[in-house]
PDB file of N, CA, C, O and CB in Angstrom:
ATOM      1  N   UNK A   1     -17.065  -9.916   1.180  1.00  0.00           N
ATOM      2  CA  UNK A   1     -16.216 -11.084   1.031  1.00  0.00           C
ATOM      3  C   UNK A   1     -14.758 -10.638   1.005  1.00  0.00           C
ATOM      4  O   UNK A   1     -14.384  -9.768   0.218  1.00  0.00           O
ATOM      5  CB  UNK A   1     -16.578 -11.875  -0.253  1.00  0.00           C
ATOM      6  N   UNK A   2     -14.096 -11.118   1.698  1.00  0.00           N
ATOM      7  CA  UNK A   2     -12.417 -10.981   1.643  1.00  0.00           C
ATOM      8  C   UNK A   2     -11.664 -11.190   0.559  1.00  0.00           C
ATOM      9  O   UNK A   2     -11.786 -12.376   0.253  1.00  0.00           O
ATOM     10  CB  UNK A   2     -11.777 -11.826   2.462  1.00  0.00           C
ATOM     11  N   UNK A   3     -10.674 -10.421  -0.455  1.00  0.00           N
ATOM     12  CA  UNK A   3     -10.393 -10.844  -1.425  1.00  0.00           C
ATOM     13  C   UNK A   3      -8.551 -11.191  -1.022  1.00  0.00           C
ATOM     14  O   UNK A   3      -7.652 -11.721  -1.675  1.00  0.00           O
ATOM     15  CB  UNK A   3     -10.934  -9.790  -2.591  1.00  0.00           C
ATOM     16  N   UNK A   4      -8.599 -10.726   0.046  1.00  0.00           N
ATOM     17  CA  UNK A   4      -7.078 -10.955   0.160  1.00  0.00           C
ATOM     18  C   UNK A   4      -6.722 -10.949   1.490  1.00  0.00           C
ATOM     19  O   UNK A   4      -7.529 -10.196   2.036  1.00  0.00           O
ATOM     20  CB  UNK A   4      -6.229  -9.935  -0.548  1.00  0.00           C
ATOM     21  N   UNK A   5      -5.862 -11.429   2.401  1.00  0.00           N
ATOM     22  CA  UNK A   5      -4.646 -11.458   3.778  1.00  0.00           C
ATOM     23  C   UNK A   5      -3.789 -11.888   3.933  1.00  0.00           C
ATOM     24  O   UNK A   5      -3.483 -13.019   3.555  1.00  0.00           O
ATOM     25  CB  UNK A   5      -4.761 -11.820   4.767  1.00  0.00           C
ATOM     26  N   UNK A   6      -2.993 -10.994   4.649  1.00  0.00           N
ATOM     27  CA  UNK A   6      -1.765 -10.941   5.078  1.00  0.00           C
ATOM     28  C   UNK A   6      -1.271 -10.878   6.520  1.00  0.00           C
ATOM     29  O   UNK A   6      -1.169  -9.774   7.054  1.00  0.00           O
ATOM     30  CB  UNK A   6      -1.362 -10.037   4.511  1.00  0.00           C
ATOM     31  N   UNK A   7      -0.938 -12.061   7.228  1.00  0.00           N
ATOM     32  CA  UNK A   7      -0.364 -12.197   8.260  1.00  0.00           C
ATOM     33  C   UNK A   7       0.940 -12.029   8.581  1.00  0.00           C
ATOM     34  O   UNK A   7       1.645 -12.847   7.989  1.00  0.00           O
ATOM     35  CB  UNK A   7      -0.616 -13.041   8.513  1.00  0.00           C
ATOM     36  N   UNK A   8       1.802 -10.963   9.599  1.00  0.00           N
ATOM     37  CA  UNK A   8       3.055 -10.948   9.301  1.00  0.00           C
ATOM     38  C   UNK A   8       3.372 -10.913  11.278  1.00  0.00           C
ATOM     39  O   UNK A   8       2.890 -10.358  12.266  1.00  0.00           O
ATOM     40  CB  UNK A   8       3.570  -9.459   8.040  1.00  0.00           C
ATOM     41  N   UNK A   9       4.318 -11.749  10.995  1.00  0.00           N
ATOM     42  CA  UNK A   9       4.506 -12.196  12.419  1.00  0.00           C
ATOM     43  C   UNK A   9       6.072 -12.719  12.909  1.00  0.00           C
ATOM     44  O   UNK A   9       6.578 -13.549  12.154  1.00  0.00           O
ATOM     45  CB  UNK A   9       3.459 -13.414  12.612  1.00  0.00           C
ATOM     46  N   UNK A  10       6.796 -12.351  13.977  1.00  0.00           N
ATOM     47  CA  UNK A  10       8.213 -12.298  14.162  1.00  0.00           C
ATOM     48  C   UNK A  10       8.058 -13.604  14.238  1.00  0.00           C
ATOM     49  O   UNK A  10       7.056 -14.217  14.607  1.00  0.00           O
ATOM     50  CB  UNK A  10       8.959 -11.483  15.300  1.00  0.00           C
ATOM     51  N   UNK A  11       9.396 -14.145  13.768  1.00  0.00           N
ATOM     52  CA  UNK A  11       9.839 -15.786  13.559  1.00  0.00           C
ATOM     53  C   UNK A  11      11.221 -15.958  13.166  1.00  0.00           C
ATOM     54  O   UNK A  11      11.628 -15.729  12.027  1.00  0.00           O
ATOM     55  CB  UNK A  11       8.989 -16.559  12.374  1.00  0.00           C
ATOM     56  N   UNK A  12      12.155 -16.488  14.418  1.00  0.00           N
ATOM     57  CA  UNK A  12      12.845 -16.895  14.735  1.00  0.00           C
ATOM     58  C   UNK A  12      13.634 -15.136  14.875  1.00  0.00           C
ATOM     59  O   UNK A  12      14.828 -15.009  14.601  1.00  0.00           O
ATOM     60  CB  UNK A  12      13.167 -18.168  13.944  1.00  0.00           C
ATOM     61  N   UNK A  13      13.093 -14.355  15.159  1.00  0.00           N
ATOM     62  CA  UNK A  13      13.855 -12.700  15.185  1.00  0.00           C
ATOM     63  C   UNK A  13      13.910 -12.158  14.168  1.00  0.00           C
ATOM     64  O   UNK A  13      14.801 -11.323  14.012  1.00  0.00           O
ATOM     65  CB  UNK A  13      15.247 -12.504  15.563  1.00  0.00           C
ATOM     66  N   UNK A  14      12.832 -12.479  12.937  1.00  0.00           N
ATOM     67  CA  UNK A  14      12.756 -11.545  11.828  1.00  0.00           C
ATOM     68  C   UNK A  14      10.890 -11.906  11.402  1.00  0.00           C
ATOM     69  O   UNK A  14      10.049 -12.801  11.313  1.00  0.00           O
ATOM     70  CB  UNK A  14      14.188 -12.006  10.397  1.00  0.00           C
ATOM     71  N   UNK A  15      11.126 -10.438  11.257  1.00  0.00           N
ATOM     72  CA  UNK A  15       9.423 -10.105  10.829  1.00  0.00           C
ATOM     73  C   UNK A  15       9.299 -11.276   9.132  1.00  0.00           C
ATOM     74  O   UNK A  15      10.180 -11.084   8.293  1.00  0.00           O
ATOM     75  CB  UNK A  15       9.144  -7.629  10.317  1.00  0.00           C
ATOM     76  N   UNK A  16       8.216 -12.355   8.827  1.00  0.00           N
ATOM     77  CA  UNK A  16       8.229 -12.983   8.189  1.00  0.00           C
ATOM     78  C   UNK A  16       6.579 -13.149   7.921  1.00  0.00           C
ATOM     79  O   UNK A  16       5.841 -13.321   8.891  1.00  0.00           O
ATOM     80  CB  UNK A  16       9.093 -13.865   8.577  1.00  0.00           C
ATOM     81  N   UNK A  17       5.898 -13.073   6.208  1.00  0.00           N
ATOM     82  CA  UNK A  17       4.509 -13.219   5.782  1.00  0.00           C
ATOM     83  C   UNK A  17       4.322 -15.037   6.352  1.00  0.00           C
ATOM     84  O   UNK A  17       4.690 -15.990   5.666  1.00  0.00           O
ATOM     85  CB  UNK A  17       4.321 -12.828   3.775  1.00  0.00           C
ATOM     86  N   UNK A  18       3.725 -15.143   7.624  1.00  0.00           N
ATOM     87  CA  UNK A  18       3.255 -16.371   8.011  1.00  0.00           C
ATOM     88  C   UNK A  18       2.011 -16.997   7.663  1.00  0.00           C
ATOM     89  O   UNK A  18       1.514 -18.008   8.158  1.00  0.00           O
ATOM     90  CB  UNK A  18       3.270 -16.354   9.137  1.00  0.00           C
ATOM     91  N   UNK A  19       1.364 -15.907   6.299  1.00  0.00           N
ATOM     92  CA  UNK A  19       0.015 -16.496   6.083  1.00  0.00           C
ATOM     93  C   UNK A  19      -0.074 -15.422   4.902  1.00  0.00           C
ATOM     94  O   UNK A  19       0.364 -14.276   5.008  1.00  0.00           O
ATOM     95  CB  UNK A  19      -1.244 -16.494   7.474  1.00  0.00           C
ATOM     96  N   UNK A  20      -0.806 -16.032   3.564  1.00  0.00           N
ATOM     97  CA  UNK A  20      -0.992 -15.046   2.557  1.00  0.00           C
ATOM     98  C   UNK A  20      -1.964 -15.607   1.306  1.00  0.00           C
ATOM     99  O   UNK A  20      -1.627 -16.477   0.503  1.00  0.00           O
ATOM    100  CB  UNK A  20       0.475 -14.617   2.042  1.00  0.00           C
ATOM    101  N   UNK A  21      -2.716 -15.195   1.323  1.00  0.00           N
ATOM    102  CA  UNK A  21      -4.012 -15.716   0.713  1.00  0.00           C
ATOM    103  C   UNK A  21      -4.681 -14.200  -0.045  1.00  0.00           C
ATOM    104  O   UNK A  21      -5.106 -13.256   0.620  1.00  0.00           O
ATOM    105  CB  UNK A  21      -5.155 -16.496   2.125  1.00  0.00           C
ATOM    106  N   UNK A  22      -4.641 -14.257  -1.904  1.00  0.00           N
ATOM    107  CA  UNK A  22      -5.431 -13.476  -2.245  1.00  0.00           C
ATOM    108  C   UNK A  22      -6.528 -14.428  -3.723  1.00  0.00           C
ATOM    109  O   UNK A  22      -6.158 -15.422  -4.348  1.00  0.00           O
ATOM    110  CB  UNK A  22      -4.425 -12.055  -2.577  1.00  0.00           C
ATOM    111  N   UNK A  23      -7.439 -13.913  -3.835  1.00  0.00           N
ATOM    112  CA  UNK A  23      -8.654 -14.030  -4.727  1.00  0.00           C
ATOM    113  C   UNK A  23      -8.765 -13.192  -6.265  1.00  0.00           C
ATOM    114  O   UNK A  23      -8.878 -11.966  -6.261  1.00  0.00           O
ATOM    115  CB  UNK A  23      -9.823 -13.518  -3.801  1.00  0.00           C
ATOM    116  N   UNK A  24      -8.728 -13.847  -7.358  1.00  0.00           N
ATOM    117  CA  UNK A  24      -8.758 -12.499  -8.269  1.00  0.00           C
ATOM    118  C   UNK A  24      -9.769 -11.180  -7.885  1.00  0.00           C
ATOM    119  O   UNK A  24     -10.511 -11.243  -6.905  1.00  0.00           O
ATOM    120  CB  UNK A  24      -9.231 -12.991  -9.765  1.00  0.00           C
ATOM    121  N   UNK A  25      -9.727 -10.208  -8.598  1.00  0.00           N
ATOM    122  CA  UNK A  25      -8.193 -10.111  -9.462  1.00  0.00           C
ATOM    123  C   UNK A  25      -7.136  -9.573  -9.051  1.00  0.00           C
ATOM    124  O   UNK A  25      -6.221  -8.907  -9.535  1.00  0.00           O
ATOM    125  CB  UNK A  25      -8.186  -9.447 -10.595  1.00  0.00           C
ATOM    126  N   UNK A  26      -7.681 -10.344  -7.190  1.00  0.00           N
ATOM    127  CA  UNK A  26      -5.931  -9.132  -6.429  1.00  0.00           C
ATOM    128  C   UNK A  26      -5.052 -10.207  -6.702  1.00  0.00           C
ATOM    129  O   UNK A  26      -5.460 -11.210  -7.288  1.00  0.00           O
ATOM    130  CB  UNK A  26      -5.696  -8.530  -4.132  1.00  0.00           C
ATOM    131  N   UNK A  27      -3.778 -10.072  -6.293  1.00  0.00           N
ATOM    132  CA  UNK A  27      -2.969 -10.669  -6.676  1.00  0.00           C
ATOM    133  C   UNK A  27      -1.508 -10.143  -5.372  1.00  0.00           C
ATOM    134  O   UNK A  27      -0.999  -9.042  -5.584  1.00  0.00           O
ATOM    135  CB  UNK A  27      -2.964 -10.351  -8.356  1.00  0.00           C
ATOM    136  N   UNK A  28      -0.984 -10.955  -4.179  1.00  0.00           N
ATOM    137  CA  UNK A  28       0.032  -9.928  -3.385  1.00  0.00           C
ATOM    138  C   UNK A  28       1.656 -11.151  -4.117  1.00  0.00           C
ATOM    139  O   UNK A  28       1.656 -12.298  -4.565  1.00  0.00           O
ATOM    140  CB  UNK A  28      -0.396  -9.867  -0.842  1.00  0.00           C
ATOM    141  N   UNK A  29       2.664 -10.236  -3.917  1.00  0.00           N
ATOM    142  CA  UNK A  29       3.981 -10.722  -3.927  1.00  0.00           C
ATOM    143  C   UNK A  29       4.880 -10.367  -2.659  1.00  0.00           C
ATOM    144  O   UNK A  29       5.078  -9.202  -2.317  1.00  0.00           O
ATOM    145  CB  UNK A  29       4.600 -10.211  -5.143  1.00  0.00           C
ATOM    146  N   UNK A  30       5.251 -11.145  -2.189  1.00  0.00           N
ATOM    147  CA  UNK A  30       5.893 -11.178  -1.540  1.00  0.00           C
ATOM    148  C   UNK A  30       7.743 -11.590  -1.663  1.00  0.00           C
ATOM    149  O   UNK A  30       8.233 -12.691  -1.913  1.00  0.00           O
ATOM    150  CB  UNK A  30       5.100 -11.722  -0.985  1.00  0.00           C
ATOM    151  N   UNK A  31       8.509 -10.188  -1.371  1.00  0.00           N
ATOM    152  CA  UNK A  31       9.856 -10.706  -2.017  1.00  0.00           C
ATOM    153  C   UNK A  31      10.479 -10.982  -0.339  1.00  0.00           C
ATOM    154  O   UNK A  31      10.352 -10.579   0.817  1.00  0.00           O
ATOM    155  CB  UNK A  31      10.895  -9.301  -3.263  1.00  0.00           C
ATOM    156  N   UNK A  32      11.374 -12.172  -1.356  1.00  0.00           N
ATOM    157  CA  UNK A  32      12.258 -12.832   0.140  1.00  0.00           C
ATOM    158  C   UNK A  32      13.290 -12.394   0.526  1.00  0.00           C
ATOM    159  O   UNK A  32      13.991 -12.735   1.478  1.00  0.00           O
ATOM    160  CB  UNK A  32      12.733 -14.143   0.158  1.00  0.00           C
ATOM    161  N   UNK A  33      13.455 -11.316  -0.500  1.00  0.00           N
ATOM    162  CA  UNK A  33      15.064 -10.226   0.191  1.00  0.00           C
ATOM    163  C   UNK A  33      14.971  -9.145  -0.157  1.00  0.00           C
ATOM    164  O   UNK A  33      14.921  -9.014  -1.380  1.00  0.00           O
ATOM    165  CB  UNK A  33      16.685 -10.480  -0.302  1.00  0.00           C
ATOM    166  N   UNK A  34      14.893  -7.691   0.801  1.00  0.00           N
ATOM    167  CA  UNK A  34      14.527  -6.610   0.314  1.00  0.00           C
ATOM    168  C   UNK A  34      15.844  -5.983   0.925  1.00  0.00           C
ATOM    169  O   UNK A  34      15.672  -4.864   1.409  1.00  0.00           O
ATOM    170  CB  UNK A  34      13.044  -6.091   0.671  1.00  0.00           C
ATOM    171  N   UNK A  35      16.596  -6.283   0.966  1.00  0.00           N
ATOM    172  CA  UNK A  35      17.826  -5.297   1.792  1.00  0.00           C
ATOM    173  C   UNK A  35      18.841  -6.331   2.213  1.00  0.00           C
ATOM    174  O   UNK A  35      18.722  -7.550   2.085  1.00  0.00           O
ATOM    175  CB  UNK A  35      17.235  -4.365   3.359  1.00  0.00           C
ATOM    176  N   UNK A  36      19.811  -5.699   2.710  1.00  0.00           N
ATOM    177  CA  UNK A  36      21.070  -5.970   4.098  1.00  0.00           C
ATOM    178  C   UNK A  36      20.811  -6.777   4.707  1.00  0.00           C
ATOM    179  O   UNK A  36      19.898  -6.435   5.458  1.00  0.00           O
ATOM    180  CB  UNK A  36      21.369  -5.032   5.190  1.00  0.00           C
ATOM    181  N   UNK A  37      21.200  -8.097   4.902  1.00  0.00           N
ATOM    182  CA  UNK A  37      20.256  -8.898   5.938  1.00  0.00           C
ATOM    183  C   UNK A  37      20.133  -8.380   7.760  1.00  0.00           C
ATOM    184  O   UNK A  37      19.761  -9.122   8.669  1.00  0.00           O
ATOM    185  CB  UNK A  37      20.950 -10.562   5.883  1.00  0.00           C
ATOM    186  N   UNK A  38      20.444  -7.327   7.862  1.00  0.00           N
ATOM    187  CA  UNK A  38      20.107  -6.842   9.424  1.00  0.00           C
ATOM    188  C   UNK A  38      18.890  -5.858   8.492  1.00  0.00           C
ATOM    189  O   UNK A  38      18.969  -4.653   8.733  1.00  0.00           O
ATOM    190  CB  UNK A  38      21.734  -5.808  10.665  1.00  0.00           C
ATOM    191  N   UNK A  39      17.989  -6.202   7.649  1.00  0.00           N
ATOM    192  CA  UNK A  39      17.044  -5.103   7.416  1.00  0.00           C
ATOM    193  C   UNK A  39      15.905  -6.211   7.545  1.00  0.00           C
ATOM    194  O   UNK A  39      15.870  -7.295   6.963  1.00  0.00           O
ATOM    195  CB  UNK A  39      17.191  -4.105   5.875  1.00  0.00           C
ATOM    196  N   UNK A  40      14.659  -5.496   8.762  1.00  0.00           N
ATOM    197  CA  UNK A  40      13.897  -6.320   9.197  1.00  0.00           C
ATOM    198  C   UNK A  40      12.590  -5.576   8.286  1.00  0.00           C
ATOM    199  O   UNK A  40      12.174  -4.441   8.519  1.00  0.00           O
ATOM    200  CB  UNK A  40      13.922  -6.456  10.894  1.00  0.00           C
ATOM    201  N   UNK A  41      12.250  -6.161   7.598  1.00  0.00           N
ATOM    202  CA  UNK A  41      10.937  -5.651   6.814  1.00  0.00           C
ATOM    203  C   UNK A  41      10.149  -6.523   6.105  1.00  0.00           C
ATOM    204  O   UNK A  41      10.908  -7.432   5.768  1.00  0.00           O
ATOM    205  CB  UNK A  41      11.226  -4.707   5.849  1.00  0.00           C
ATOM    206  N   UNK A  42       8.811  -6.797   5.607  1.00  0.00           N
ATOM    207  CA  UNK A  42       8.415  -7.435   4.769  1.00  0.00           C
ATOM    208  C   UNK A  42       7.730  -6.820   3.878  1.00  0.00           C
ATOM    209  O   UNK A  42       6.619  -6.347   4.118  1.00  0.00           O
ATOM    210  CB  UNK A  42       7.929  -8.260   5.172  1.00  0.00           C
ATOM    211  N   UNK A  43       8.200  -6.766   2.961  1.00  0.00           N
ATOM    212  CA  UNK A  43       7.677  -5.990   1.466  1.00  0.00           C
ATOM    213  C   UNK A  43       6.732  -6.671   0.423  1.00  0.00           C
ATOM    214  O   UNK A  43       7.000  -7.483  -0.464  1.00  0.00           O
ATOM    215  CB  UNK A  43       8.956  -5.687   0.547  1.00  0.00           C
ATOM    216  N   UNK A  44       5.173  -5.919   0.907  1.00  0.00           N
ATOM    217  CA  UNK A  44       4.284  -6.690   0.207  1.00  0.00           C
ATOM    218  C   UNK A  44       3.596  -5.918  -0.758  1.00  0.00           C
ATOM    219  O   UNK A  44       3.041  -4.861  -0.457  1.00  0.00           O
ATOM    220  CB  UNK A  44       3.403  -7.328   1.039  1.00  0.00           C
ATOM    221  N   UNK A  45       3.604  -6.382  -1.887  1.00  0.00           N
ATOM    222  CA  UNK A  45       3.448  -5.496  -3.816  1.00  0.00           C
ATOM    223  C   UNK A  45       1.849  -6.317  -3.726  1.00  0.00           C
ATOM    224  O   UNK A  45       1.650  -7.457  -3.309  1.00  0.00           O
ATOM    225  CB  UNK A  45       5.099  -6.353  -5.862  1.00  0.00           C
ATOM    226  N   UNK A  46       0.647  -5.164  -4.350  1.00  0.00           N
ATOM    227  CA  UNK A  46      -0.288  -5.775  -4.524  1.00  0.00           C
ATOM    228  C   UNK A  46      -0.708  -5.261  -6.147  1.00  0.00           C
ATOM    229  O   UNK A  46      -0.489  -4.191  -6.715  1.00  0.00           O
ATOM    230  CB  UNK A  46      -1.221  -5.559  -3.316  1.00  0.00           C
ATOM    231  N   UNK A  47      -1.280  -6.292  -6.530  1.00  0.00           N
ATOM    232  CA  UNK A  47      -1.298  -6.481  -7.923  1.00  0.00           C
ATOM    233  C   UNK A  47      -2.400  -6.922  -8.483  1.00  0.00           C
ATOM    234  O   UNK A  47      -3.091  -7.693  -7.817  1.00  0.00           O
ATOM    235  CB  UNK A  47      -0.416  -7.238  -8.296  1.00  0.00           C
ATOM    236  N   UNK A  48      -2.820  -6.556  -9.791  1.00  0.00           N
ATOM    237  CA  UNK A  48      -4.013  -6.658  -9.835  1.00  0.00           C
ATOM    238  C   UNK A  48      -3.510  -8.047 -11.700  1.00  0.00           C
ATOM    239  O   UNK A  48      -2.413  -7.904 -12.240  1.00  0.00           O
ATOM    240  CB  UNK A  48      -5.036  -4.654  -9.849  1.00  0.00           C
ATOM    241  N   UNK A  49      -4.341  -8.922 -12.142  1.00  0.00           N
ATOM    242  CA  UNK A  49      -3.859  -9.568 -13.384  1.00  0.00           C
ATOM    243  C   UNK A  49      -5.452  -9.915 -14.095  1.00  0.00           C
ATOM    244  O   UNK A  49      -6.601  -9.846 -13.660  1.00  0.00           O
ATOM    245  CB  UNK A  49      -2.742 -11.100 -13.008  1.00  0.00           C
ATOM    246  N   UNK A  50      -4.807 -10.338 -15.482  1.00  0.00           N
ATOM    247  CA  UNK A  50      -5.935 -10.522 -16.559  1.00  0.00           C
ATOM    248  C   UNK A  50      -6.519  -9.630 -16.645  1.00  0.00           C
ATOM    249  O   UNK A  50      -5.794  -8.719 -17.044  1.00  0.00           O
ATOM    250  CB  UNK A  50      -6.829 -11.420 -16.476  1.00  0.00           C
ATOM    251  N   UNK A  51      -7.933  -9.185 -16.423  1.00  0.00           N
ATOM    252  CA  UNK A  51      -8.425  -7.604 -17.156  1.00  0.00           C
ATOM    253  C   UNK A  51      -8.267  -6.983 -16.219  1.00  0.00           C
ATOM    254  O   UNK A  51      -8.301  -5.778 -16.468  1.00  0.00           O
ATOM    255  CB  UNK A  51      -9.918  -7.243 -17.756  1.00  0.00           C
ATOM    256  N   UNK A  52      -8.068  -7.268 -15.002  1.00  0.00           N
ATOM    257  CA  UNK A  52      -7.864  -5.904 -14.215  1.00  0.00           C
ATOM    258  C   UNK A  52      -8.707  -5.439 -13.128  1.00  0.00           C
ATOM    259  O   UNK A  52      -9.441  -6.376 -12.814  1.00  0.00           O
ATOM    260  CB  UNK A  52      -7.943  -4.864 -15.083  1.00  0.00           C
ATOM    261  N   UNK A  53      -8.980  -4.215 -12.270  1.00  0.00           N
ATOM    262  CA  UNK A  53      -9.855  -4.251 -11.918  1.00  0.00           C
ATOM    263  C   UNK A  53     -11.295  -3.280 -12.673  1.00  0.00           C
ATOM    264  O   UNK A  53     -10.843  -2.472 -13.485  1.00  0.00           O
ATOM    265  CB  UNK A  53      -9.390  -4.116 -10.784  1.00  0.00           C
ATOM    266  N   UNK A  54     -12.333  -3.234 -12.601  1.00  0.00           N
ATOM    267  CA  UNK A  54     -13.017  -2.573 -13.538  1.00  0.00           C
ATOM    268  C   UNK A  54     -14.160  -2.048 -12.962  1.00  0.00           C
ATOM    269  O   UNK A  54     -14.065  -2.294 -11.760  1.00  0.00           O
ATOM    270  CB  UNK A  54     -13.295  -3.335 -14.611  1.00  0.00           C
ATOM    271  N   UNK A  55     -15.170  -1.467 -13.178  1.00  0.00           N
ATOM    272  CA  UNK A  55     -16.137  -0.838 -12.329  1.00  0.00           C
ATOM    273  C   UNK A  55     -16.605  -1.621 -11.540  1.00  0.00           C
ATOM    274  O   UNK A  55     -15.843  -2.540 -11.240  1.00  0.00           O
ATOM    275  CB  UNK A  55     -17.109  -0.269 -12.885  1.00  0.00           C
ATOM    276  N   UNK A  56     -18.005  -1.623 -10.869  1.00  0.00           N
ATOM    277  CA  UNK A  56     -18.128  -2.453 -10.221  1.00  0.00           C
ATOM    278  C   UNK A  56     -17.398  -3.392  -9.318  1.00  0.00           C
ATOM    279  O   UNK A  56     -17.862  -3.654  -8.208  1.00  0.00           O
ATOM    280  CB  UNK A  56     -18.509  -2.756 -10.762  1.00  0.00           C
ATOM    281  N   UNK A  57     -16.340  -3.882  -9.717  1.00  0.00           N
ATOM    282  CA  UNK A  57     -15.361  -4.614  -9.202  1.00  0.00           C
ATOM    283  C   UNK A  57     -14.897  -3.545  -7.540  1.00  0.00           C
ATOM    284  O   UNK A  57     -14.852  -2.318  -7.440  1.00  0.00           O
ATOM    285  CB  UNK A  57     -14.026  -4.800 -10.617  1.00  0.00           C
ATOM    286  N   UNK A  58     -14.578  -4.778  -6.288  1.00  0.00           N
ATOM    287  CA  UNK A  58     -14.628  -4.447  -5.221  1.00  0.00           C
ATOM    288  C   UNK A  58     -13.148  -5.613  -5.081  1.00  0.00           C
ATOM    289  O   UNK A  58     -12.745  -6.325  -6.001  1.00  0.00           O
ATOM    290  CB  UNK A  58     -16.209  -4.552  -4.439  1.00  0.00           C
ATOM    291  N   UNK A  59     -12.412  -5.514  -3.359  1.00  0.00           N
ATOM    292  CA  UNK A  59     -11.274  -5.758  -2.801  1.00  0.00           C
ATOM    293  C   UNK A  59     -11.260  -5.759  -1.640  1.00  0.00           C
ATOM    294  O   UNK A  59     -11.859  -4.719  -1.367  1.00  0.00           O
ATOM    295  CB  UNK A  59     -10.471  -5.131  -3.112  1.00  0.00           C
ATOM    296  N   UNK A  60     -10.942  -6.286  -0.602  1.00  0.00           N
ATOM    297  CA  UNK A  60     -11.390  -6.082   0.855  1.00  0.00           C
ATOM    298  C   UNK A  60      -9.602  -6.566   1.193  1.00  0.00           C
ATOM    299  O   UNK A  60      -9.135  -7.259   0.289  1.00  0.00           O
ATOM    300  CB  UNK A  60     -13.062  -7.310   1.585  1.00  0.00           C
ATOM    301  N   UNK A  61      -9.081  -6.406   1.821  1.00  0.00           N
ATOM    302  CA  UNK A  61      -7.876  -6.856   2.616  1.00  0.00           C
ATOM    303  C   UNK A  61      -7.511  -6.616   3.864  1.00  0.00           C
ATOM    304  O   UNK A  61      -7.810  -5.576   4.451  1.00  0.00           O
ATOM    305  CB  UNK A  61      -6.950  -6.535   2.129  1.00  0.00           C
ATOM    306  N   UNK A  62      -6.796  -7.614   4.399  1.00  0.00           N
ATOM    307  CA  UNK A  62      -6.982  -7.732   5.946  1.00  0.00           C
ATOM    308  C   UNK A  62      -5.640  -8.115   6.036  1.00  0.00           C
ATOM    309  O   UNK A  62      -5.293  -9.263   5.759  1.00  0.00           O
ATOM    310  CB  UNK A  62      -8.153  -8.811   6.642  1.00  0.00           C
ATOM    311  N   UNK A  63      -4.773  -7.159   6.437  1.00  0.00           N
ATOM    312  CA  UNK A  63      -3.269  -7.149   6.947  1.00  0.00           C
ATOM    313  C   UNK A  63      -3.480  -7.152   8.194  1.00  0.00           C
ATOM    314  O   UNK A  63      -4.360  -6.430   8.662  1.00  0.00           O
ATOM    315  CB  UNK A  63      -2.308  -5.984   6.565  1.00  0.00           C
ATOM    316  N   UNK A  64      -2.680  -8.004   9.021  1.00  0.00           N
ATOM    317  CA  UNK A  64      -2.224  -8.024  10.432  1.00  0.00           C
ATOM    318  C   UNK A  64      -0.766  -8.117  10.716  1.00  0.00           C
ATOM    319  O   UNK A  64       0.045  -8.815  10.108  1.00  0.00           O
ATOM    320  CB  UNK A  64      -2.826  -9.108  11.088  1.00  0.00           C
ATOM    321  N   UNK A  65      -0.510  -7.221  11.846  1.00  0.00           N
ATOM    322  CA  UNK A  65       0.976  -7.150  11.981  1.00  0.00           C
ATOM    323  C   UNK A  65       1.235  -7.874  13.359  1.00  0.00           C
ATOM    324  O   UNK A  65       0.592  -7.322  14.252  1.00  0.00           O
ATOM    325  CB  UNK A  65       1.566  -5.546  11.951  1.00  0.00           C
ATOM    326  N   UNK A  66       2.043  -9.031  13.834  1.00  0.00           N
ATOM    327  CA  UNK A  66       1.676  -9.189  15.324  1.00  0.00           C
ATOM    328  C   UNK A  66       2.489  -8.623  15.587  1.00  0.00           C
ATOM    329  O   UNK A  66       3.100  -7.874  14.824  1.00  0.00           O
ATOM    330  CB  UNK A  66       1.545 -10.348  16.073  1.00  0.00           C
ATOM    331  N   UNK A  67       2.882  -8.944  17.488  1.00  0.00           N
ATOM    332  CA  UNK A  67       3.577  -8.307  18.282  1.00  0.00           C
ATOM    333  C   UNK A  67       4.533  -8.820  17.942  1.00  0.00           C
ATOM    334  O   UNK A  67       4.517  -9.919  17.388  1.00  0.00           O
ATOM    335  CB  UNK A  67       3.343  -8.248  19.480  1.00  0.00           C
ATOM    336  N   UNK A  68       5.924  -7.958  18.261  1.00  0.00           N
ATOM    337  CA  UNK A  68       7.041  -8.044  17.743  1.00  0.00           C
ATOM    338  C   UNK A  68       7.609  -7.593  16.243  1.00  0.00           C
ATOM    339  O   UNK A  68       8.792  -7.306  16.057  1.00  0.00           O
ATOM    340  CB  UNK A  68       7.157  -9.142  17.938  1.00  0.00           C
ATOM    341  N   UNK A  69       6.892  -7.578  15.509  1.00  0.00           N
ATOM    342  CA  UNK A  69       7.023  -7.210  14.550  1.00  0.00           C
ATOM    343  C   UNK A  69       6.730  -5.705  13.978  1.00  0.00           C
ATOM    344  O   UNK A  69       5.676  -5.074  13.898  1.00  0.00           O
ATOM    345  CB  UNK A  69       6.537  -8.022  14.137  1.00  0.00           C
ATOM    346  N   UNK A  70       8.337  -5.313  13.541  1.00  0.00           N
ATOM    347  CA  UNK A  70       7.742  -3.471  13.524  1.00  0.00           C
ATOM    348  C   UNK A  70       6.359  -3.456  12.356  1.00  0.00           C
ATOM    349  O   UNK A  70       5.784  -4.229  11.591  1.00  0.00           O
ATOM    350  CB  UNK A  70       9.406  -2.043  12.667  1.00  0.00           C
ATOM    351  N   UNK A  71       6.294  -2.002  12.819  1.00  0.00           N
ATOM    352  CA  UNK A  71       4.925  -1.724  12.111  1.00  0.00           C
ATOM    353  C   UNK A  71       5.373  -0.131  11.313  1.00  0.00           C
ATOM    354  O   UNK A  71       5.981   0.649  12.046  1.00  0.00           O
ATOM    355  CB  UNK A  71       3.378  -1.606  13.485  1.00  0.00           C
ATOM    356  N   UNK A  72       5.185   0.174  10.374  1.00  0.00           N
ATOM    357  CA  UNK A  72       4.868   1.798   9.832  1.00  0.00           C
ATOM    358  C   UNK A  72       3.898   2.517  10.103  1.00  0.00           C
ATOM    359  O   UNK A  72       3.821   3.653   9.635  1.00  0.00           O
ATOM    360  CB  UNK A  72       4.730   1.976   8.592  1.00  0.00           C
TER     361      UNK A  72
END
């Protein structure tokens, strides 16, 4: 089962999270200014809340980067 995604896709000439969906106990943030505004990046923090994650406990995530949009 998917506990989390992240779609990141160029819009209007800057790389922008166009889709973002997580499930406990992930948890993503997404900040709306990480730099200079000629700094094209999207900076995504994943986070875990309430008890945490713990044995047993599993996470699946599905980042996509489209075209146009740099990649690391």
């Amino acid at each position: 089962m998917e506990t989390g995604k992240v779609v990141v896709e160029r819009v209007g000439g800057k790389s922008t999270a166009t889709h973002c969906y997580s499930k406990y106990p992930l948890k993503f943030i997404i900040r709306s200014k990480v730099g200079p505004s000629q700094t094209d990046a999207v900076w995504i923090y994943t986070i875990t809340y309430g008890g945490g994650i713990v044995s047993g406990d599993s996470t699946k995530c599905d980042i996509s980067v489209g075209d146009g949009a740099p990649q690391c």
